[in-house]
C-alpha positions as CSV (number, residue, x, y, z in Angstrom):
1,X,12.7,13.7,20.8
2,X,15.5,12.4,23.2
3,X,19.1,11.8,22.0
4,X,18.1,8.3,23.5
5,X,17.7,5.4,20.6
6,X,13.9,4.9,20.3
7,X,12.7,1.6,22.1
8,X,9.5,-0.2,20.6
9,X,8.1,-3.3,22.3
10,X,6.0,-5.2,20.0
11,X,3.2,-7.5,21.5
12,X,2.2,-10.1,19.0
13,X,4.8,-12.3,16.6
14,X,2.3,-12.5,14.0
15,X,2.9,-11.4,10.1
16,X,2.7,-7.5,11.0
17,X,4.4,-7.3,14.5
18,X,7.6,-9.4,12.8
19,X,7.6,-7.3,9.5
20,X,7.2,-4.3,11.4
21,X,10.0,-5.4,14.2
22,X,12.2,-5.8,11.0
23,X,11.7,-2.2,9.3
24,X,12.2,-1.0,12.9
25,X,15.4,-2.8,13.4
26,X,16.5,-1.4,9.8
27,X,15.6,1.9,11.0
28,X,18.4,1.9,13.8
29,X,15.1,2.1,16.7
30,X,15.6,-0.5,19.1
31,X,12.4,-3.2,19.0
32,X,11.5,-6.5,21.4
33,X,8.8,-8.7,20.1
34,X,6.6,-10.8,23.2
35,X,4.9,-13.4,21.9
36,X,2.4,-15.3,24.0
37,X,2.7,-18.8,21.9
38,X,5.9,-21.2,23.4
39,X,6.8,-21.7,19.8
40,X,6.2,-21.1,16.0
41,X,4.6,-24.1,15.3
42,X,2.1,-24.2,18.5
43,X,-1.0,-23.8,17.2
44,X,-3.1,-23.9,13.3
45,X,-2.7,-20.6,12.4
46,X,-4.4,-20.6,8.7
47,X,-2.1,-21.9,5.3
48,X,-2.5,-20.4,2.2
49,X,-2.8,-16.6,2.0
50,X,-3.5,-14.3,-0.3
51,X,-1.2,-11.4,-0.6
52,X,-0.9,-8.4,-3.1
53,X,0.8,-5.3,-3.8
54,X,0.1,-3.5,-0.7
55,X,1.5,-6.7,1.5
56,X,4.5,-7.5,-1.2
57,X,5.3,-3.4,-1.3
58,X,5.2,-3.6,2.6
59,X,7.6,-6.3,2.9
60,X,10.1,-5.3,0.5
61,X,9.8,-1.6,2.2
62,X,10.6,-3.3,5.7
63,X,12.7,-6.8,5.0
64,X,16.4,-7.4,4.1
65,X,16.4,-7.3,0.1
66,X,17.9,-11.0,0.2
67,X,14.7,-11.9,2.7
68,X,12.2,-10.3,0.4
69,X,13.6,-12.3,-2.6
70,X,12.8,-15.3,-0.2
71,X,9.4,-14.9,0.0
72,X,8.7,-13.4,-3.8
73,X,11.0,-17.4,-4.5
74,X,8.3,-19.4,-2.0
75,X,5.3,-17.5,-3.1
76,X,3.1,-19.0,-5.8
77,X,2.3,-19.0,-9.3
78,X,1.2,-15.5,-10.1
79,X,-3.2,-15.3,-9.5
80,X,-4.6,-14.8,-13.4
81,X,-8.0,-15.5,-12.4
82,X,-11.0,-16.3,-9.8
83,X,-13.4,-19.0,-10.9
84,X,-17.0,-19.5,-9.2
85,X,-18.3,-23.1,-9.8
86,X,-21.4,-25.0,-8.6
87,X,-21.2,-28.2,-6.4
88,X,-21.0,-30.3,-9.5
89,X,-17.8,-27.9,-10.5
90,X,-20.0,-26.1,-13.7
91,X,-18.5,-22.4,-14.1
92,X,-20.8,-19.8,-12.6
93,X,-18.7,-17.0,-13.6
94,X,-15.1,-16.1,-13.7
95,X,-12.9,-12.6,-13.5
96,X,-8.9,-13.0,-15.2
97,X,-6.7,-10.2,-14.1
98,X,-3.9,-8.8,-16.7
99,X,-0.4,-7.4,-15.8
100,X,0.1,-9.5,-12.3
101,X,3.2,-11.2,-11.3
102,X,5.1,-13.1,-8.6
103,X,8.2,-11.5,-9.1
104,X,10.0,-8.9,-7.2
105,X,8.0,-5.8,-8.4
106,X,5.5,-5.2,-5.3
107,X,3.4,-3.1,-8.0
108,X,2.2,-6.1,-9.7
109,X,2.5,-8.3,-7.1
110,X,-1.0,-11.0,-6.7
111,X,0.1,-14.4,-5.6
112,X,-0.7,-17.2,-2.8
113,X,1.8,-17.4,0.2
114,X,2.2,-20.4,2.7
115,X,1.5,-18.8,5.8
116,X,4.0,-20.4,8.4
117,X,6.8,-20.2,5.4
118,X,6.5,-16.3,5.7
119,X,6.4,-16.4,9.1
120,X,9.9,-18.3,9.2
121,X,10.8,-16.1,6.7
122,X,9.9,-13.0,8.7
123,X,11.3,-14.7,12.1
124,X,15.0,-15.1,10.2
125,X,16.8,-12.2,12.0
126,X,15.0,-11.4,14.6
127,X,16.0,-14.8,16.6
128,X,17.5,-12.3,19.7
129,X,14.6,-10.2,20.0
130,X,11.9,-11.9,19.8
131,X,10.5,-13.6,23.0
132,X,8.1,-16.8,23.0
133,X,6.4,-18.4,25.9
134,X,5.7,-14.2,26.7
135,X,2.1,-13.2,27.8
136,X,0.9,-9.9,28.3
137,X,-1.3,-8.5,31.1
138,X,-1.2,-5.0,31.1
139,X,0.4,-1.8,30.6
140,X,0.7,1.6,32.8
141,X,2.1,5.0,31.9
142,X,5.6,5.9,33.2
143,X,5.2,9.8,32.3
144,X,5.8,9.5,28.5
145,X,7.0,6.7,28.4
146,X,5.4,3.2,29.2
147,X,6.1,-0.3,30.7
148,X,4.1,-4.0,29.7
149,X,3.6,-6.2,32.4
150,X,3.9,-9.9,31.7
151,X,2.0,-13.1,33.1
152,X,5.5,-14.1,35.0
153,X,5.0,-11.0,37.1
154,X,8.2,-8.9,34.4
155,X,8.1,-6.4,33.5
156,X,10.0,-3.9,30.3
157,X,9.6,-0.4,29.9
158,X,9.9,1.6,26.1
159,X,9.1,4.4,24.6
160,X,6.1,3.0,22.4
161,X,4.1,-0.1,22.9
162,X,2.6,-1.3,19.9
163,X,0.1,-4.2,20.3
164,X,0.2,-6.8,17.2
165,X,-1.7,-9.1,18.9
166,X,-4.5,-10.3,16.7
167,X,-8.1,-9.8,17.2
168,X,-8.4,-10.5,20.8
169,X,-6.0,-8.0,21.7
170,X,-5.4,-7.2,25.1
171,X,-3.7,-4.0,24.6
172,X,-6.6,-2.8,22.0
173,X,-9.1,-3.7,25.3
174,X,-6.7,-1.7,27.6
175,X,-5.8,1.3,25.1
176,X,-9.7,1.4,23.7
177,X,-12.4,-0.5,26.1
178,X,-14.6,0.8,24.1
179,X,-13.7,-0.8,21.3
180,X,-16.4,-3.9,20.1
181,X,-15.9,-7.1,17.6
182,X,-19.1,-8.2,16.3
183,X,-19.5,-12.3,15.2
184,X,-20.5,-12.1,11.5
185,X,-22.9,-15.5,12.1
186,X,-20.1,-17.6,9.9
187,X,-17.9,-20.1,10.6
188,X,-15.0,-21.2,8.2
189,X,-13.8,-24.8,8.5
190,X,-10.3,-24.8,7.3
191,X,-8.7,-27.7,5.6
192,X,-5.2,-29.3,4.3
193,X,-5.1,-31.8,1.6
194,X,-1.7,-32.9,0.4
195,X,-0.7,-32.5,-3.1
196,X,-0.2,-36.4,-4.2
197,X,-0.3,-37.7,-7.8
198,X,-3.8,-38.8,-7.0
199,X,-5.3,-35.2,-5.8
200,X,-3.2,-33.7,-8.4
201,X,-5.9,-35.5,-10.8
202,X,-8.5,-34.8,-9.6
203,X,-8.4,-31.0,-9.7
204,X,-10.4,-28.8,-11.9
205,X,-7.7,-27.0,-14.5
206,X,-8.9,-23.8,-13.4
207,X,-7.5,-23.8,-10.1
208,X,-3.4,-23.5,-11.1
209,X,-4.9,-20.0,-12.1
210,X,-5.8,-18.9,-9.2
211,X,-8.6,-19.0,-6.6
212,X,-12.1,-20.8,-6.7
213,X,-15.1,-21.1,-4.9
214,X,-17.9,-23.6,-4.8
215,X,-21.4,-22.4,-4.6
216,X,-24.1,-24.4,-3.3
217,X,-26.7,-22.7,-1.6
218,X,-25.6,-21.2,2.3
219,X,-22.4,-23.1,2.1
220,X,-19.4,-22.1,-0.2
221,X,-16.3,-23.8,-0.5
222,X,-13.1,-22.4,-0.9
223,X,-10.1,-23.7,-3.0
224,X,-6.4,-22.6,-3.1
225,X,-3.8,-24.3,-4.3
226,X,-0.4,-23.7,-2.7
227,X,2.4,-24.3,-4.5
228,X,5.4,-22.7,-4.2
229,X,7.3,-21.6,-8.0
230,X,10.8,-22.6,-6.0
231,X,10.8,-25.2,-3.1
232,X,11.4,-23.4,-0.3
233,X,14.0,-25.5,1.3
234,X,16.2,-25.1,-2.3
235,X,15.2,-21.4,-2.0
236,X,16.2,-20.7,1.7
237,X,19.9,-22.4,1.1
238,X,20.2,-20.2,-1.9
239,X,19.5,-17.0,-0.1
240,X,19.8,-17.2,3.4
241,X,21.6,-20.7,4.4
242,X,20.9,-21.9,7.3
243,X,17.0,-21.0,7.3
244,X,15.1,-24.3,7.8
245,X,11.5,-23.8,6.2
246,X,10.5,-26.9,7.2
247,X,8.3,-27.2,4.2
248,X,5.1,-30.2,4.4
249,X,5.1,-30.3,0.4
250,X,2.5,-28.9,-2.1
251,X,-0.7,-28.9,-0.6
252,X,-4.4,-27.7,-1.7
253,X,-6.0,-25.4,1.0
254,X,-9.8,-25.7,1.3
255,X,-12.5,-23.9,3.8
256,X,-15.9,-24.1,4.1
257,X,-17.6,-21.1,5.4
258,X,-21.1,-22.2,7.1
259,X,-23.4,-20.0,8.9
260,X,-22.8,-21.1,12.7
261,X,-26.7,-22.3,13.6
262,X,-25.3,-25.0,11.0
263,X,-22.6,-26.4,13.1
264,X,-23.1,-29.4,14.9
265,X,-22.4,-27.2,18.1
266,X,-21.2,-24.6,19.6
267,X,-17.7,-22.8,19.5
268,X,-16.3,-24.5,22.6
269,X,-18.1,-27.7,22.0
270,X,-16.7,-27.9,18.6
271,X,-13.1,-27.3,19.7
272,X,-13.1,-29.5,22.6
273,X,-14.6,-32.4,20.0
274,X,-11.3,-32.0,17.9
275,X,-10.3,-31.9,14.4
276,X,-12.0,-34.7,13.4
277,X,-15.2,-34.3,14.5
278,X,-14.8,-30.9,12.2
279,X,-13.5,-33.0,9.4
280,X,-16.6,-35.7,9.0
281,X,-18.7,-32.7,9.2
282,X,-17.2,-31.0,6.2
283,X,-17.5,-34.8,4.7
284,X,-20.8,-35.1,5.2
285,X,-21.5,-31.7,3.8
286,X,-20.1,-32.1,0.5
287,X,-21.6,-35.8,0.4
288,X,-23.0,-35.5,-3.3
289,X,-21.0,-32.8,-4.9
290,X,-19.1,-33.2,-7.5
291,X,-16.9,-37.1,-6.9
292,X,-13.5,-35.0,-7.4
293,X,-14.4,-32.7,-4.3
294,X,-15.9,-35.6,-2.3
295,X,-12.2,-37.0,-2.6
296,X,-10.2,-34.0,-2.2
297,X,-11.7,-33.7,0.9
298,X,-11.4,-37.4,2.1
299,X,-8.0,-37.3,1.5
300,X,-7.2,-34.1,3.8
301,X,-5.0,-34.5,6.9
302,X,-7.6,-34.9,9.1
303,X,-5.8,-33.2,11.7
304,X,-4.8,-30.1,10.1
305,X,-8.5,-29.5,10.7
306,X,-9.7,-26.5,12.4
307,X,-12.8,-23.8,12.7
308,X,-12.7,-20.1,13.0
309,X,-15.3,-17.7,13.8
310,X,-15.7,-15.0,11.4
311,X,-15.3,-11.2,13.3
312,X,-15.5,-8.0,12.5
313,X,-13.8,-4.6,13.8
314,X,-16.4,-1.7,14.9
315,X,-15.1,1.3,13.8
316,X,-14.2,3.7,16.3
317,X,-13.8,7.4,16.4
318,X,-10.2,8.8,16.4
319,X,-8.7,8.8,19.6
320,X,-6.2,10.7,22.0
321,X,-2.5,9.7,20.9
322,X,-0.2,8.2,23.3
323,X,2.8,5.8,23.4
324,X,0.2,3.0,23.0
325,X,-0.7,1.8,19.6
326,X,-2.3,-0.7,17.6
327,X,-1.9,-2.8,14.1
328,X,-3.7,-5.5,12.2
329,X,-6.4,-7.1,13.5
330,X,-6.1,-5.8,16.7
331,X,-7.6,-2.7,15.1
332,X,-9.1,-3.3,12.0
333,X,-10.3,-7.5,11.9
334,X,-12.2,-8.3,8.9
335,X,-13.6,-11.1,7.2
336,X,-11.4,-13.6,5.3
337,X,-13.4,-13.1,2.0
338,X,-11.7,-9.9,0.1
339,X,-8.4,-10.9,1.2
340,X,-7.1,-7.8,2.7
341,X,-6.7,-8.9,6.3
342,X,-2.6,-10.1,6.2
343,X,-2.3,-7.1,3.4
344,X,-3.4,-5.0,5.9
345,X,-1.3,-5.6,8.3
346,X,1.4,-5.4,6.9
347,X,1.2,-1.9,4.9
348,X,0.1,-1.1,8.7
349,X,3.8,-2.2,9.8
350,X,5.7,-0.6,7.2
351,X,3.6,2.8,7.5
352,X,4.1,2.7,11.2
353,X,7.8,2.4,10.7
354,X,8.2,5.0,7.9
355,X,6.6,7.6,10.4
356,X,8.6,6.6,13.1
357,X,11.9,6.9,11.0
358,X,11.2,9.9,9.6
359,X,10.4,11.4,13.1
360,X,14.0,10.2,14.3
361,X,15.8,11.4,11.3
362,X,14.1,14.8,11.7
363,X,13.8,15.1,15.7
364,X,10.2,15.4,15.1
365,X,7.9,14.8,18.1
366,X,7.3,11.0,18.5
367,X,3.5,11.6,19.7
368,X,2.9,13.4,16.1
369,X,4.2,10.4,14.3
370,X,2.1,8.0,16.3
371,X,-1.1,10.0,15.4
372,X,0.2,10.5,12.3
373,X,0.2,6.7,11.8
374,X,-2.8,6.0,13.8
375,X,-4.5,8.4,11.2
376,X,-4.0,7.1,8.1
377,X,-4.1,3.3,9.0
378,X,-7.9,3.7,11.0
379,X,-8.7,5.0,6.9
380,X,-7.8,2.7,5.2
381,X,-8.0,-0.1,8.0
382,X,-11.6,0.6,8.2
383,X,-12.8,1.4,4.8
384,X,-11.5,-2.0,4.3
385,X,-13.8,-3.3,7.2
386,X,-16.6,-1.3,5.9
387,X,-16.2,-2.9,2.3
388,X,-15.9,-6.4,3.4
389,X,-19.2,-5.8,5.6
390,X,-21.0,-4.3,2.8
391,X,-20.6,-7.2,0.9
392,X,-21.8,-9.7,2.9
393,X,-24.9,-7.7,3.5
394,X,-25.4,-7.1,-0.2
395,X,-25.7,-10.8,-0.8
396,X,-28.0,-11.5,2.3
397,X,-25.4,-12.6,4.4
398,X,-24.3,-15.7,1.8
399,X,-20.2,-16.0,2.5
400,X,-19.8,-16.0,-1.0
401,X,-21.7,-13.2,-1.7
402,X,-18.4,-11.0,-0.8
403,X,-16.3,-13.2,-2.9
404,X,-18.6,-12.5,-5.9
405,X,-19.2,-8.2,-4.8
406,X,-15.1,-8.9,-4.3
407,X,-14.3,-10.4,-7.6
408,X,-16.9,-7.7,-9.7
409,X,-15.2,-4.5,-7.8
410,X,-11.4,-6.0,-9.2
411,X,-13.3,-6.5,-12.8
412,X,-14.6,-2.7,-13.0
């Protein structure tokens, strides 16, 4: 490897191209994140997440110890247990888990996450490389070396290119044309209802434990209750003043996964119908359930409203290593269900930096650390893919059905 400090460009400013930009940084290797979005904030990008000891271990591997202790302080109450209920919220069956926490040990880590609080989290220090408003085109060789091509005709050459960018990815289509996502028939219609005194009341006790879903034939509900065990604005001027988290407030996340020949339309039709059309559907859907879910979803903010089509990764067959490399969903996208999506992409960024910093520290040969990488997260990345496929088919394609396989494989 040169004498030359290693230069990574990072396509994608999503959860695992800014934690891995951070364990790069940290590593002394020099790393630019594009990111095609004008701003943070531009578009619905998902709220509450699930993350556990693979994404926790991943960000305390890659993040400034003062950051991680951020995001351990604005994560949730620790996740004891996943309840399934019927629409008339009568337990189905339920799985508690022993020895989890919310605290700094990665090991035990299992707790909810506010999605664009982590993502300000993971943005704190990286203000001066990271570049909004930044669309990429394409890339071409430069011997072995390469250089990304933008939408505004620039242009940036490195010594690795590692596409982020989500399951769309256009360096995934470039690097591996090949390469297919399959639709998995569902939709999930995601939600927001504000945590008032009133919704506060209305909630079945189970759900400060953790997850819950709500059965009712094809359609299954999904319940999360965000809320953070320090408010994150107290938080962020304890450890790192200055960061503005721009917390909404406690908040109950819901999503209704639907098979798509339910949806009053198609894809496009329901987007360019916006967030309220979405909304009275998911009202008239749950017209009869139990009264407290009938309200929980009338009070929502109606337009924090918004649909995504469920995808899946094909694996593909190992591939000839260059300076062109994939993480996340641009490789491995899976369904929402098991919760090992963000997780995912994460213990991708923090494995892809370990490789490369060992590679520096030893003058190893950069291609073997990117195939070296490239191995071991296609394993993992698609026996996760493989799992989460498996148990959708198991239950004849019912959504919840890979809640319920998901919940029975944690119990064993």
């Amino acid at each position: 490897m040169s004498d030359a400090p290693l230069q990574v460009v990072i396509v994608g400013g999503g959860l695992g191209g800014l934690c891995a930009a951070h364990g790069l940084r940290a590593a002394g290797i020099g790393v630019t994140v594009y990111e095609r979005d004008p701003s943070l904030d531009h578009r619905p990008q998902g709220y509450r997440i699930h993350l556990d000891s693979r994404g926790a271990g991943a960000l305390r591997e890659c993040l400034p110890v003062r950051l991680y202790e951020l995001f351990t302080a604005t994560s949730g109450q620790p996740s004891r247990r996943v309840t399934i209920v019927d629409e008339r919220l009568r337990e189905l069956h339920a799985v508690e888990f022993d020895g989890v926490s919310a605290d700094g040990d990665p090991a035990s880590f299992s707790a909810s996450a506010d999605r664009m609080t982590l993502r300000r989290i993971l943005l704190t220090g990286l203000e001066d490389v990271v570049r909004f408003g930044a669309e990429f085109t394409r890339y071409e060789t430069e011997g072995e070396r390469v250089r990304a091509w933008f939408t505004d005709g620039s242009s940036v050459g490195c010594d690795l290119l590692v596409g982020a960018d989500g399951v769309g990815s256009r360096v995934r289509r470039e690097l591996l044309p090949h390469a297919r996502i399959k639709d998995l028939g569902t939709r999930c219609v995601y939600g927001r209802t504000p945590l008032t005194e009133d919704v506060a009341a209305l909630l079945p006790p189970r759900l400060a434990d953790g997850f819950m879903s709500v059965r009712a034939g094809r359609l299954g509900l999904a319940l999360g209750l965000m809320r953070p065990r320090e408010d994150p604005a107290r938080a962020a001027a304890r450890l790192w003043p200055g960061l503005d988290p721009r917390w909404r407030g406690e908040y109950v996340m819901w999503s209704l996964a639907v098979p798509a020949a339910l949806l009053p339309g198609s894809d496009a039709e329901l987007s360019s119908r916006g967030a309220g059309h979405l909304h009275r559907f998911v009202a008239g859907r749950v017209a009869g359930w139990h009264p407290a879910l009938v309200r929980l979803i009338e009070a929502a903010d109606v337009d924090q409203t918004s649909c995504v089509a469920i995808r899946s990764s094909v694996p593909v067959a190992p591939w000839e290593t260059s300076a062109v490399t994939v993480l996340g969903d641009a490789i491995h996208a899976m369904s929402p269900a098991q919760g090992s999506g963000a997780n995912c992409a994460l213990l991708d960024a923090a494995l892809l930096c370990r490789t490369l910093r060992a590679a520096v520290a030893s003058g190893g040969s950069l291609t073997a650390a990117i195939g070296e990488y490239e191995r071991r997260m296609t394993e993992y990345g698609f026996a996760a893919v493989r799992a989460s496929e498996q148990a959708a088919s198991s239950f004849g394609g019912n959504p919840l059905g890979r809640v319920l396989q998901w919940i029975g494989r944690r119990s064993r």
